[in-house]
TORZAVEX-150093 format. One record per residue (C-alpha): residue number from 1; residue in one letter; x, y, z. Coordinates in nm, 4 decimals. Example, Ala and Ser with C-alpha at 12.3 -4.5 7.8 and 13.67 -1.06 7.14 Angstrom:
<1; "A"; <1.2300; -0.4500; 0.7800>>;
<2; "S"; <1.3670; -0.1060; 0.7140>>;
//
This chain:
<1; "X"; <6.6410; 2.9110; 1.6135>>;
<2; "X"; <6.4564; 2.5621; 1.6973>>;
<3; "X"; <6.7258; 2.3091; 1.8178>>;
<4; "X"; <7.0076; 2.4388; 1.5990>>;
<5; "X"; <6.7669; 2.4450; 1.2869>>;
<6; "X"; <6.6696; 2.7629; 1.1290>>;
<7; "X"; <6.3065; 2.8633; 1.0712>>;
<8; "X"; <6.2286; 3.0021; 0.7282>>;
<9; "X"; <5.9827; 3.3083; 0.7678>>;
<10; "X"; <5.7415; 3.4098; 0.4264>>;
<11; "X"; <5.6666; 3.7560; 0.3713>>;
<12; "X"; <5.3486; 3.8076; 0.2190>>;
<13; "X"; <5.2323; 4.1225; 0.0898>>;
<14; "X"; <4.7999; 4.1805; 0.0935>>;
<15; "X"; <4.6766; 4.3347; -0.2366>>;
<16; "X"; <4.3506; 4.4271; -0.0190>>;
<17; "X"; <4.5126; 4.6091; 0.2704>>;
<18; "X"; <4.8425; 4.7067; 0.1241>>;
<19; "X"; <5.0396; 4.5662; 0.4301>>;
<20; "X"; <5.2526; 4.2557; 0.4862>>;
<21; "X"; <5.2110; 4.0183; 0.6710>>;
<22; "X"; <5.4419; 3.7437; 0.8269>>;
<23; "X"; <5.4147; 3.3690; 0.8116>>;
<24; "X"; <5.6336; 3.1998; 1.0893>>;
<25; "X"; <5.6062; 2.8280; 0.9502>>;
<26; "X"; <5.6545; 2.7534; 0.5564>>;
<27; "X"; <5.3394; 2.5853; 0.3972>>;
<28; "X"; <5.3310; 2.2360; 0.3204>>;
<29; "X"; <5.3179; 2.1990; -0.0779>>;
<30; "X"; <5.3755; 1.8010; -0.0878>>;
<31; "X"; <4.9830; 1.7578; -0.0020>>;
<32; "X"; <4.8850; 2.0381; -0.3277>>;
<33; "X"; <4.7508; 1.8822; -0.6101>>;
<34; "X"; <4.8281; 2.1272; -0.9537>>;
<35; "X"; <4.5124; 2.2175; -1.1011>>;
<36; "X"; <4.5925; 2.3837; -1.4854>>;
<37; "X"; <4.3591; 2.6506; -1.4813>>;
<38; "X"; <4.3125; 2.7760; -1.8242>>;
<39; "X"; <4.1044; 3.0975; -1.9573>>;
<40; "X"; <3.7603; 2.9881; -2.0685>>;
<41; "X"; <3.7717; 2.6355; -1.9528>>;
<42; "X"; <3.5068; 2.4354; -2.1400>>;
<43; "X"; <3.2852; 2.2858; -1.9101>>;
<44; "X"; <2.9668; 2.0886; -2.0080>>;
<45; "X"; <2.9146; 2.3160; -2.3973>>;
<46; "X"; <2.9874; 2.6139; -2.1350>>;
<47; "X"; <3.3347; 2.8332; -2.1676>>;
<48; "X"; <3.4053; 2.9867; -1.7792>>;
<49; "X"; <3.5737; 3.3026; -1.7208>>;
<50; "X"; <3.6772; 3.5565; -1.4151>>;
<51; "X"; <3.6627; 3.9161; -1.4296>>;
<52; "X"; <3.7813; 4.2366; -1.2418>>;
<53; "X"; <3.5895; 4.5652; -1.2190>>;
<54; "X"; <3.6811; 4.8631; -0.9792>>;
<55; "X"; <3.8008; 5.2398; -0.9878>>;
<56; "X"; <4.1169; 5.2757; -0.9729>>;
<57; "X"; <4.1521; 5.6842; -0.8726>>;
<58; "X"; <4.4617; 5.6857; -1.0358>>;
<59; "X"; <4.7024; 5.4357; -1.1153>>;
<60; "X"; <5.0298; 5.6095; -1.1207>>;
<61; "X"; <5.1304; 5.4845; -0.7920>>;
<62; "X"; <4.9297; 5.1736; -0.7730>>;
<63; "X"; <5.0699; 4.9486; -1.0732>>;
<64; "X"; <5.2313; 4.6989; -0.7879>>;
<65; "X"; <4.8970; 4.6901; -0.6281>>;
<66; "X"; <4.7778; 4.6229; -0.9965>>;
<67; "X"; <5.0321; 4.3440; -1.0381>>;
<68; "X"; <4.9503; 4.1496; -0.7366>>;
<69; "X"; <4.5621; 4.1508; -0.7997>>;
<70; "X"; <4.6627; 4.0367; -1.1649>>;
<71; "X"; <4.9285; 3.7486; -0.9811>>;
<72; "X"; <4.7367; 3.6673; -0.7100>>;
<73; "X"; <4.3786; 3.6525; -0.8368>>;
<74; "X"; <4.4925; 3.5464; -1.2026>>;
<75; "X"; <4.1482; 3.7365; -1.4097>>;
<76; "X"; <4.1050; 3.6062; -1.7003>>;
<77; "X"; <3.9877; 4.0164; -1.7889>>;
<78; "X"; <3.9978; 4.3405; -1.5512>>;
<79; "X"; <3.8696; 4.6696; -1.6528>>;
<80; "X"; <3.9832; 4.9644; -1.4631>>;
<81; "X"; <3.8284; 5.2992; -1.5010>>;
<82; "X"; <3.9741; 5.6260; -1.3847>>;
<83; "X"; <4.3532; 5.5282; -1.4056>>;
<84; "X"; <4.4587; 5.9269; -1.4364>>;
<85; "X"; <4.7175; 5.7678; -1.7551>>;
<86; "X"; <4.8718; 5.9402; -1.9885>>;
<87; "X"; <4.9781; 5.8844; -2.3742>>;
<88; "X"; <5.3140; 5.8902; -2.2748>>;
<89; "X"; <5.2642; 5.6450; -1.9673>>;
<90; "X"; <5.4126; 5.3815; -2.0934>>;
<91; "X"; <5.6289; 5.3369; -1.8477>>;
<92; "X"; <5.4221; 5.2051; -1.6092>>;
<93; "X"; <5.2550; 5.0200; -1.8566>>;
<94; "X"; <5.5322; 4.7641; -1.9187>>;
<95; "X"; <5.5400; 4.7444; -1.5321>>;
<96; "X"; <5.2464; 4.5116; -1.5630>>;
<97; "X"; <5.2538; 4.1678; -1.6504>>;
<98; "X"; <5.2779; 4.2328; -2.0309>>;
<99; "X"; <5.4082; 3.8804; -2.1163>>;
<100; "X"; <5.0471; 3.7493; -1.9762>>;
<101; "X"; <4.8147; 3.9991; -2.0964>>;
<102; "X"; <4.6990; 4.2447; -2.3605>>;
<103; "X"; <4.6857; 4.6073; -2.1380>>;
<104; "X"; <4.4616; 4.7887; -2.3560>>;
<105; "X"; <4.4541; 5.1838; -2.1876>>;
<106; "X"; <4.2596; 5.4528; -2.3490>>;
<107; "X"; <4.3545; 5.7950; -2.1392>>;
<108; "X"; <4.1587; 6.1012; -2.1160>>;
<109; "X"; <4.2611; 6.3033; -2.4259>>;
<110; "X"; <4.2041; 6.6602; -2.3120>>;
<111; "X"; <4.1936; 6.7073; -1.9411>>;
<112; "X"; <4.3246; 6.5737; -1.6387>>;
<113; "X"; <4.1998; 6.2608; -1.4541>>;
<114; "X"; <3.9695; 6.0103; -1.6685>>;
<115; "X"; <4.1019; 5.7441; -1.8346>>;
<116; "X"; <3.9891; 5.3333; -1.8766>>;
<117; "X"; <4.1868; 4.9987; -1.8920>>;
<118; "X"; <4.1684; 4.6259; -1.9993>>;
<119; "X"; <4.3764; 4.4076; -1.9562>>;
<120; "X"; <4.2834; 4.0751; -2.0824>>;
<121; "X"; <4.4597; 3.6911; -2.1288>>;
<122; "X"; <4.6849; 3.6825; -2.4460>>;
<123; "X"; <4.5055; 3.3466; -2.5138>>;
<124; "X"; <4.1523; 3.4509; -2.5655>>;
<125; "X"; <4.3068; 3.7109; -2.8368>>;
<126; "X"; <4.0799; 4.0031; -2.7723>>;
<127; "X"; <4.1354; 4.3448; -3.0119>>;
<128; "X"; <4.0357; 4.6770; -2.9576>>;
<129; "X"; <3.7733; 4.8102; -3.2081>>;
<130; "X"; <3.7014; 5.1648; -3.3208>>;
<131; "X"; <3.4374; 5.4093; -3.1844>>;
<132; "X"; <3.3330; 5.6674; -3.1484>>;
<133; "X"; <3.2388; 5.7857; -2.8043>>;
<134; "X"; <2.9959; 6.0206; -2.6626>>;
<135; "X"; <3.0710; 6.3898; -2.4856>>;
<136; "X"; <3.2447; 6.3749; -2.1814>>;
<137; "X"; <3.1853; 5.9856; -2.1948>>;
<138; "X"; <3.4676; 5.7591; -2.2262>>;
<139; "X"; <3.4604; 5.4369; -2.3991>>;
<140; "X"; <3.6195; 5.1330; -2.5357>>;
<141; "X"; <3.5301; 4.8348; -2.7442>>;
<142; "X"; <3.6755; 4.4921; -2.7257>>;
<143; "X"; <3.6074; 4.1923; -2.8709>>;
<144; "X"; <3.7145; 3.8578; -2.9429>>;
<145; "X"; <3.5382; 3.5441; -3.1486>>;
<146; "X"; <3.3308; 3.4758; -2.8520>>;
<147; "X"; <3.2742; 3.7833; -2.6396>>;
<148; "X"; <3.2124; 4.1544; -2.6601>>;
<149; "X"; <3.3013; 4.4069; -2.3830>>;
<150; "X"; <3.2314; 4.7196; -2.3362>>;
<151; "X"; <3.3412; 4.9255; -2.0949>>;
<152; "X"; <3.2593; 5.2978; -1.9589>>;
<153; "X"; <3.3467; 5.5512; -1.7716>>;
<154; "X"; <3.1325; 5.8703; -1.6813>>;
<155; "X"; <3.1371; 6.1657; -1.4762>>;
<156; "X"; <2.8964; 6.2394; -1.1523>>;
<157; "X"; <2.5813; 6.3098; -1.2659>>;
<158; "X"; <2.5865; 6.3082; -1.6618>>;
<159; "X"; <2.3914; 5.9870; -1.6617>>;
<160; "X"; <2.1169; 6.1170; -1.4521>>;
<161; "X"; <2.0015; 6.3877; -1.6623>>;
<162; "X"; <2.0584; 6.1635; -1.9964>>;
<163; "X"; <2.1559; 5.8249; -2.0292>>;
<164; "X"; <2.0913; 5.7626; -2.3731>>;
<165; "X"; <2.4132; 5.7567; -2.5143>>;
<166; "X"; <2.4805; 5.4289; -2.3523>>;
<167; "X"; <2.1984; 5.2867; -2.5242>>;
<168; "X"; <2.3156; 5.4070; -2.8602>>;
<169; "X"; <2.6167; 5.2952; -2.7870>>;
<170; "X"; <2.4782; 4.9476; -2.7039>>;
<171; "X"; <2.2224; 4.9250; -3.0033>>;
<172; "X"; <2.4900; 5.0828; -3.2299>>;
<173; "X"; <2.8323; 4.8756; -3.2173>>;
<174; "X"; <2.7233; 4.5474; -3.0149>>;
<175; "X"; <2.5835; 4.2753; -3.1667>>;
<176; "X"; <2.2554; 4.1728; -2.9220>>;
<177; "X"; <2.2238; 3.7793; -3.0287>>;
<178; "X"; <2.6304; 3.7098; -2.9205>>;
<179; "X"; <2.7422; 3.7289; -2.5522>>;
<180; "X"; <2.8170; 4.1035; -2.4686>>;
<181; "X"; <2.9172; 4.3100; -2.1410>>;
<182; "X"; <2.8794; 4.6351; -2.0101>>;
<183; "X"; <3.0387; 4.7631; -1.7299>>;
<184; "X"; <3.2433; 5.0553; -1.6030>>;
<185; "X"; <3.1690; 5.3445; -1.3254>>;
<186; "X"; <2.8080; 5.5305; -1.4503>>;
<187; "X"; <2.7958; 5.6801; -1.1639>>;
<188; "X"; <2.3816; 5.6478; -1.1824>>;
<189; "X"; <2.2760; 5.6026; -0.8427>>;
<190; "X"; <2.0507; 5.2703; -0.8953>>;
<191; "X"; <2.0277; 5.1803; -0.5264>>;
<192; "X"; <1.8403; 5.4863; -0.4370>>;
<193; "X"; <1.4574; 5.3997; -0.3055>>;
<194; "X"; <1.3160; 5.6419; -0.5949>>;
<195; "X"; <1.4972; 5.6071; -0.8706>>;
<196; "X"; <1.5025; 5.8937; -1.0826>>;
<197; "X"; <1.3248; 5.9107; -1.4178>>;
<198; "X"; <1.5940; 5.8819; -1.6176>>;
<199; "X"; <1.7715; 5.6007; -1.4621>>;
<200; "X"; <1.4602; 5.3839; -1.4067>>;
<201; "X"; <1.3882; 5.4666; -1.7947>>;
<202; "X"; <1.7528; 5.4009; -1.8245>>;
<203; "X"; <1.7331; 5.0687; -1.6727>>;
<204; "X"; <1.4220; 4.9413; -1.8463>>;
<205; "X"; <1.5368; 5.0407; -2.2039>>;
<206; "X"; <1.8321; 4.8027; -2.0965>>;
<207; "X"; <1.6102; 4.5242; -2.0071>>;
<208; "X"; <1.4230; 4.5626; -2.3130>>;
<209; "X"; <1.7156; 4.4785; -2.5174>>;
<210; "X"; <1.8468; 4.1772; -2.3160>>;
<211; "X"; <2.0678; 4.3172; -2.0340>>;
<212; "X"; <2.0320; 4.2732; -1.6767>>;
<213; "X"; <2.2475; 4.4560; -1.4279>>;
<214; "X"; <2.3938; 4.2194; -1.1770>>;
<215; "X"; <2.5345; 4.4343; -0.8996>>;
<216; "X"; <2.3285; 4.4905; -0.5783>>;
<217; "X"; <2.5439; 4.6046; -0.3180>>;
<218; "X"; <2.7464; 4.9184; -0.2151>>;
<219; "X"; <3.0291; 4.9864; -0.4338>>;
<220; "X"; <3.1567; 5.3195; -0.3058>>;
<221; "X"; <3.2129; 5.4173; 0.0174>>;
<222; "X"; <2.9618; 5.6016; 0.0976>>;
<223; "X"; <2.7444; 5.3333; 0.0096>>;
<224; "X"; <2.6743; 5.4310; -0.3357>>;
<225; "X"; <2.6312; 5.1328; -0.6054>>;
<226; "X"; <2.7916; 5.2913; -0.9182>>;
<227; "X"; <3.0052; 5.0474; -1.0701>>;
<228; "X"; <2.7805; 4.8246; -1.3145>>;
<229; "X"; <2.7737; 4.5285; -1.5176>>;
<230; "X"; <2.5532; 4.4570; -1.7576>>;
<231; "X"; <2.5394; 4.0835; -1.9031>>;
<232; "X"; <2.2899; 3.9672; -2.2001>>;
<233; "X"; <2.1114; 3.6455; -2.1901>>;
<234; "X"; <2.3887; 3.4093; -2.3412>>;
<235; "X"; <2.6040; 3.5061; -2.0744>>;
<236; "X"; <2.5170; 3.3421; -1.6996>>;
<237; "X"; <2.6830; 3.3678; -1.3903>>;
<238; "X"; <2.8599; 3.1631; -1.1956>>;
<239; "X"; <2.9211; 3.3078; -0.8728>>;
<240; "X"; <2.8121; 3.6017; -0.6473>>;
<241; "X"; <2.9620; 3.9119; -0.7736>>;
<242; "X"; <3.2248; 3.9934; -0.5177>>;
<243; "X"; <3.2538; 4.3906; -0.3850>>;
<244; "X"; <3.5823; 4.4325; -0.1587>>;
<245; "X"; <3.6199; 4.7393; -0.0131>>;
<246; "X"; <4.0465; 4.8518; -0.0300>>;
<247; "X"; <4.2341; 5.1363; 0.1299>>;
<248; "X"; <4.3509; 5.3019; -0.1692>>;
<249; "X"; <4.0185; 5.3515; -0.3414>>;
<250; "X"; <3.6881; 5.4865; -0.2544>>;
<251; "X"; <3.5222; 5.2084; -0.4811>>;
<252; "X"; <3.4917; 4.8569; -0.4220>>;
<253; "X"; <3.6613; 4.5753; -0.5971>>;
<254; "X"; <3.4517; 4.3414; -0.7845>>;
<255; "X"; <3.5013; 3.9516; -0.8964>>;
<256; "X"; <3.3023; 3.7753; -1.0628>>;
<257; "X"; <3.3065; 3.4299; -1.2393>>;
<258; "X"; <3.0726; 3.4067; -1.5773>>;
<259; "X"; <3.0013; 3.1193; -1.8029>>;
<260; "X"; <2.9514; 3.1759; -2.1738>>;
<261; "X"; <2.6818; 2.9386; -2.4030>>;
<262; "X"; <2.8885; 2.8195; -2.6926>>;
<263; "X"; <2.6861; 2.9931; -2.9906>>;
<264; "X"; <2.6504; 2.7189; -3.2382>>;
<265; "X"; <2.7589; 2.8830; -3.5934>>;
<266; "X"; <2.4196; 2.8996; -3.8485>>;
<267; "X"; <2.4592; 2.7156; -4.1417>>;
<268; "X"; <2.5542; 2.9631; -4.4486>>;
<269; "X"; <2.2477; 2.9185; -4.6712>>;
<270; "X"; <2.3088; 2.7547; -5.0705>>;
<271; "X"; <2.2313; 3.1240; -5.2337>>;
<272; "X"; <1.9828; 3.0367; -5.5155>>;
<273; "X"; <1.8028; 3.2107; -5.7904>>;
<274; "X"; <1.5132; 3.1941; -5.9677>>;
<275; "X"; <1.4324; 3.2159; -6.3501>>;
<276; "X"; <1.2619; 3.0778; -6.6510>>;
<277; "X"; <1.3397; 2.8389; -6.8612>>;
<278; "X"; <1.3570; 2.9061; -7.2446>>;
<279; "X"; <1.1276; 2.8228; -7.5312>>;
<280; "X"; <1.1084; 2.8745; -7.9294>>;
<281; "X"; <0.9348; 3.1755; -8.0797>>;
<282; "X"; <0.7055; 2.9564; -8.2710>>;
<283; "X"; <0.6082; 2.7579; -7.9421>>;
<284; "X"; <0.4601; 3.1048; -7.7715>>;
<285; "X"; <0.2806; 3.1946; -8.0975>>;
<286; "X"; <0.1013; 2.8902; -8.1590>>;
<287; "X"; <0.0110; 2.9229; -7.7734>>;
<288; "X"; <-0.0880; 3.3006; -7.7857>>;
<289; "X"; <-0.2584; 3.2621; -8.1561>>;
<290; "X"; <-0.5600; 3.0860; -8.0119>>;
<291; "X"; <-0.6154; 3.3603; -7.6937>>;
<292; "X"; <-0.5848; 3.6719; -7.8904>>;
<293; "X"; <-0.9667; 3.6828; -8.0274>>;
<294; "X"; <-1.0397; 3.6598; -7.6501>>;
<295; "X"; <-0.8811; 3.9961; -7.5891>>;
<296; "X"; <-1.1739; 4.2462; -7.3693>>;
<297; "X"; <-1.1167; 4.5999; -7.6046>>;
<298; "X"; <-1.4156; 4.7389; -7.4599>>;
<299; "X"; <-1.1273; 5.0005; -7.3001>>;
<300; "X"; <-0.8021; 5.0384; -7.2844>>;
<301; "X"; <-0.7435; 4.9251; -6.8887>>;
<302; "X"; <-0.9860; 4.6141; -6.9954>>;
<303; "X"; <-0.7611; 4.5472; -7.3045>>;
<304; "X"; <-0.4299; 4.5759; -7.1023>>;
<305; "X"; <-0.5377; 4.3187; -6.7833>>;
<306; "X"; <-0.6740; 4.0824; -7.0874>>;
<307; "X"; <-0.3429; 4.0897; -7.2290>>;
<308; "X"; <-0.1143; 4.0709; -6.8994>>;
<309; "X"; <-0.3170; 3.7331; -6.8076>>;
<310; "X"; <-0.3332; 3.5963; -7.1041>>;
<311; "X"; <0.1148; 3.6509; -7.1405>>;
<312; "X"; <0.1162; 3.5324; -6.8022>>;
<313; "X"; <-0.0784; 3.2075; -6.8705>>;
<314; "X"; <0.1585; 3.1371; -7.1606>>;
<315; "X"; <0.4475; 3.1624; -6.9493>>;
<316; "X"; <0.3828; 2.9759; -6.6767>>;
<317; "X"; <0.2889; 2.7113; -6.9234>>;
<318; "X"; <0.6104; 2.7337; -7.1675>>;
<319; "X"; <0.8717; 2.8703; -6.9673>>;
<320; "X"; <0.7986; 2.7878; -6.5727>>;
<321; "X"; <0.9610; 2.9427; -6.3055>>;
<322; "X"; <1.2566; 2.7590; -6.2213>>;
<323; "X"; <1.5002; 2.7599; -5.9173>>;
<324; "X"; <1.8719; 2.7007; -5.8788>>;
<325; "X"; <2.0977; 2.6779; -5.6099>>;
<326; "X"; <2.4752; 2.8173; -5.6663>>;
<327; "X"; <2.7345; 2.5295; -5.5159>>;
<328; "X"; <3.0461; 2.7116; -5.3476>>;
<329; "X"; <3.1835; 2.3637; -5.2768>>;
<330; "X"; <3.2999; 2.3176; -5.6614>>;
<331; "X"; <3.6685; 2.2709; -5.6476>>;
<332; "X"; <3.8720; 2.5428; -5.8437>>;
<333; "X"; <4.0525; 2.4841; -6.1241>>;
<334; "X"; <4.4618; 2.5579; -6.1440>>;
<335; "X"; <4.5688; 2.9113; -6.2441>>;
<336; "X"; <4.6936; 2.9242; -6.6301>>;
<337; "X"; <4.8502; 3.2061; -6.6665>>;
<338; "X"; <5.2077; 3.1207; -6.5979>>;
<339; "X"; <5.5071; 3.3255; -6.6143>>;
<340; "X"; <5.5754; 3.1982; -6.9825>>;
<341; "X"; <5.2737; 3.3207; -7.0512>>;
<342; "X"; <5.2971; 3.6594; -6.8773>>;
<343; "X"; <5.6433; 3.7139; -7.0512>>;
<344; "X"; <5.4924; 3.6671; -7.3824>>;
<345; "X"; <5.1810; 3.8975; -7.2661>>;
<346; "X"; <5.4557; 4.1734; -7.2105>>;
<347; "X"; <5.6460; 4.1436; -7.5187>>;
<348; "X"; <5.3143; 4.1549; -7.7255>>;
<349; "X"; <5.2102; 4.4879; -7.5275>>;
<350; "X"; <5.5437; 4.6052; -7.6072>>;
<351; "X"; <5.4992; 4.5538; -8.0197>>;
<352; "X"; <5.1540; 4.6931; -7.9706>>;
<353; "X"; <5.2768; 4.9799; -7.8010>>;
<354; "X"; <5.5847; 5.0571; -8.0970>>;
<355; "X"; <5.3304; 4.9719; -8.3543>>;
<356; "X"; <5.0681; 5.2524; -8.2121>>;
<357; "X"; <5.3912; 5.5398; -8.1783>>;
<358; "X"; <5.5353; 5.4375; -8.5667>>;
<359; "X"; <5.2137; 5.2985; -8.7274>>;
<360; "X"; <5.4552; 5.1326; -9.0075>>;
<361; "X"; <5.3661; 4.8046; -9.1914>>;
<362; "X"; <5.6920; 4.6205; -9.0347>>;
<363; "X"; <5.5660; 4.7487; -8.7004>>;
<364; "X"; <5.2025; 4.6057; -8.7633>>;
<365; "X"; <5.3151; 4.2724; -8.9052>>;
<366; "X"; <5.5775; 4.2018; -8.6024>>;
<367; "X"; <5.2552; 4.2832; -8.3240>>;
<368; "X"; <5.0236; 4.0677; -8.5966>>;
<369; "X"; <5.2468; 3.7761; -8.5242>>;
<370; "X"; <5.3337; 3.8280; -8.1772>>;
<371; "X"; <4.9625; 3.8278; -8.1242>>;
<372; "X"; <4.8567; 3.5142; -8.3217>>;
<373; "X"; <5.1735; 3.3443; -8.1113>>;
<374; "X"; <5.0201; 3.4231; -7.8087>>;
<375; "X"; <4.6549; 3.3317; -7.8702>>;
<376; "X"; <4.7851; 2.9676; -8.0144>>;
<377; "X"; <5.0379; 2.9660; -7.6801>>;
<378; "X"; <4.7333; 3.0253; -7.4391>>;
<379; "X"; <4.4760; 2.8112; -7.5708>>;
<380; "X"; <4.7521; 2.5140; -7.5443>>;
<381; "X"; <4.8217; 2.5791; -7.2112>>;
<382; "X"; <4.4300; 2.5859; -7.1185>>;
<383; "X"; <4.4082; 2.2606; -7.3270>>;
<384; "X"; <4.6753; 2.0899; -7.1217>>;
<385; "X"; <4.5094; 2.2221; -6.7954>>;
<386; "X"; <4.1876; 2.0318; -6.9336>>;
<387; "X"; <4.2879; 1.7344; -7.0830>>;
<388; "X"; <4.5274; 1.7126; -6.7189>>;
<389; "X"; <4.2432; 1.7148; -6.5019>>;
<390; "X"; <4.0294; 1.4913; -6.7442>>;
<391; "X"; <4.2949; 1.2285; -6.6568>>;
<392; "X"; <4.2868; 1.2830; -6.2821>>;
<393; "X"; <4.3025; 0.9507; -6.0996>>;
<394; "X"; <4.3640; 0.7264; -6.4301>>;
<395; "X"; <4.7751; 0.7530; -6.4416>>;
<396; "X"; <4.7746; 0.5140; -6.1533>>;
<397; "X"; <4.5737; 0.2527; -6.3188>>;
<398; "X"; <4.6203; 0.3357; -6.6837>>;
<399; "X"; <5.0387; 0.3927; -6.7313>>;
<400; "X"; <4.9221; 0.4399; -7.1013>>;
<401; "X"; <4.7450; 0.7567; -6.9997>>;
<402; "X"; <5.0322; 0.9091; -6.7941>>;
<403; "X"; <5.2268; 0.8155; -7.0863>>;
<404; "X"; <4.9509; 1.0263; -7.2917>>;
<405; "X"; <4.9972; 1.3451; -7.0511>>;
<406; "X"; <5.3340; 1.3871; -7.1147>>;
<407; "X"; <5.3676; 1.3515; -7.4630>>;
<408; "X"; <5.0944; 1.6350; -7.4669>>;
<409; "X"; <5.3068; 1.8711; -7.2645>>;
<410; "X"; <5.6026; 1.7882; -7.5245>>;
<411; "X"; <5.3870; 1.8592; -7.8478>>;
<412; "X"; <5.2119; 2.1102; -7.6812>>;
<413; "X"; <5.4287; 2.2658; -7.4678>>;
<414; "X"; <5.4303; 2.6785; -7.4316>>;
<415; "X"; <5.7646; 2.8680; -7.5633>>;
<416; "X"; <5.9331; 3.0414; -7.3869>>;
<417; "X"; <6.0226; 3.4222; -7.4324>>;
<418; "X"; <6.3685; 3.3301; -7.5366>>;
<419; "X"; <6.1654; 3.1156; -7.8893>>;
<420; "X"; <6.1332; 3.4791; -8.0060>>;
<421; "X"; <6.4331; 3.6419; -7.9771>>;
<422; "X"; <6.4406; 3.6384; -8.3207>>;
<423; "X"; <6.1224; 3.8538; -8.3875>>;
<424; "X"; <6.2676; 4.0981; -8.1051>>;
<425; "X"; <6.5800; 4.1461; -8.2949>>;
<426; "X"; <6.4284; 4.2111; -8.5981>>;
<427; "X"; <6.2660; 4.5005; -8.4364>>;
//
């Protein structure tokens, strides 16, 4: 107590060290200015976003600690390897903040321990994607319009004898010319002085294909760097990836801010075809009558090239090649087939039907009508439907023509089902 006046104290709880601290003053908001921070914020043709990497070593007891680095640090993504989840887990699941993000966990199906996680912004609408992941690796795919991810998870010292699954993995379900991540725990020791062979061939065959790893310091305790990311060449960063060391974890957290190149869509191209025009019969024989005295028959190979050039000459000539581009931008005309005329369609399939079980003349006369009836009823309605769109923007200036339209629909209008109750009956 100050003077009669109560102090308020904050309690603040650390993600990082898991303890809380006390604040003995409030902070001043009146001199905070709100900044909306939104996922992917364009910026100069570029679309910025955060991200989260670390290993979790289970997250059965540490989805509070998960919820204040998703509060506090607001990631637009975080991936999360070894969370130790189950199938039936969901529990802790909806502990997270579900009404902010997509949590995307893929547990270990067979044995204990394993597991990965995403959880990503609702807004940038990323889906998971099927595939089909290696031995003893564990995968998942993500993607949204702009961005692929995909994040791994293997055990000590697979990688190092054979790390070529990732790069079937990579070649196999990412597409290289749109921005793509890798990341996860390889454990694949790539700060040692002499790399091995298979992680230096590991780590080239990764360059070759447009992926640089980004990571350069310690990210396990005993000053290991195994937690990678891997970012193409339409994908740059912004800041200095981030490795905090926690309490509850032998690995390091990692943030890092990104910005994505806005990939200008190609244009579709006009699909086109080629072909030759057409000419008369008597055209290509008053064109060929002349050349074939000039025929070599001295052998039959001689004969046969003679022939081929001279039919080639005569077509290029007569009928050139010709090329033509298909337009997708024609507008499409209005459906016919209404409901009058799929109620007369039925009622003729049922006459056809009665005249093919009891092939009698009263049978075949009734489905001989029905059928003339429905031919004359369909090629009115495609005649309104034409002479309609003939008409298009006249009514306005021509009342006559309006005038014109609906006398056609009267005189040609389409009867309904009920106009042949009569031939039913008689049936």
């Amino acid at each position: 107590m100050l003077m009669g006046l109560p102090i308020p104290i904050l309690q603040h709880r650390n993600f990082l060290t898991g303890k809380h601290s006390l604040i003995s003053r409030p902070p001043t908001y009146k001199s905070l200015i709100p900044i909306m921070i939104s996922p992917f914020t364009q910026t100069l043709g570029l679309a910025l976003f955060s991200l989260i990497l670390f290993n979790a070593q289970s997250l059965s007891k540490k989805t509070l600690i998960l919820n204040d680095i998703l509060l506090d640090k607001n990631p637009d993504f975080c991936a999360i390897t070894e969370t130790w989840l189950k199938h039936t887990d969901t529990a802790l699941i909806n502990q997270l903040p579900i009404q902010t993000y997509d949590i995307f966990s893929i547990p270990r199906k067979k044995k204990r321990g394993g597991g990965i996680l995403l959880a990503a912004k609702k807004e940038l609408k990323i889906t998971q994607c099927p595939i089909n992941s290696p031995s003893k690796i564990e995968t998942g795919l993500f993607k949204s319009d702009s961005l692929q991810i995909l994040l791994i998870y293997a055990p000590p010292g697979l990688l190092e004898s054979d790390a070529s699954p990732i790069l079937e993995l990579t070649t196999t379900y990412l597409n290289l010319e749109h921005p793509a991540i890798i990341l996860g725990d390889f454990n694949l020791h790539v700060d040692d002085p002499i790399l091995s062979t298979n992680c230096e061939s590991f780590l080239t065959a990764m360059s070759a294909i447009g992926f640089k790893q980004i990571i350069n310091k310690p990210t396990h305790r005993a000053g290991h760097t195994l937690d990678l990311i891997f970012v193409n060449s339409n994908i740059s960063q912004s800041t200095t990836p981030k490795c905090q060391p926690v309490p509850w974890s032998d690995h390091t957290v990692i943030s890092s801010a990104f910005s994505l190149e806005q990939i200008s869509k190609k244009p579709v191209p006009q699909p086109e075809f080629i072909y030759r025009k057409s000419c008369t019969s008597e055209e290509l024989h008053n064109h060929l009558g002349p050349e074939l005295p000039l025929i070599d028959t001295s052998s039959p190979n001689s004969a046969l090239h003679s022939w081929s050039k001279i039919t080639e000459t005569a077509a290029n000539n007569l009928c050139p090649l010709a090329t033509k581009k298909l337009d997708h931008n024609t507008s499409k005309r209005q459906p016919w087939f209404k409901e009058e005329l799929q109620k007369l369609k039925h009622s003729l399939r049922q006459k056809e039907s009665k005249w093919q079980k009891t092939p009698t003349q009263t049978s075949l006369s009734a489905y001989k009508l029905a059928l003339h009836q429905y031919k004359r009823d369909q090629q009115s309605v495609i005649m309104i439907k034409e002479f309609e769109k003939s008409l298009e923007g006249t009514e306005a200036k021509h009342p006559k023509a309006k005038i014109k339209t609906q006398a056609a629909r009267v005189l040609t209008s389409t009867p309904k089902a009920s106009d042949y109750r009569a031939s039913q009956e008689e049936d």
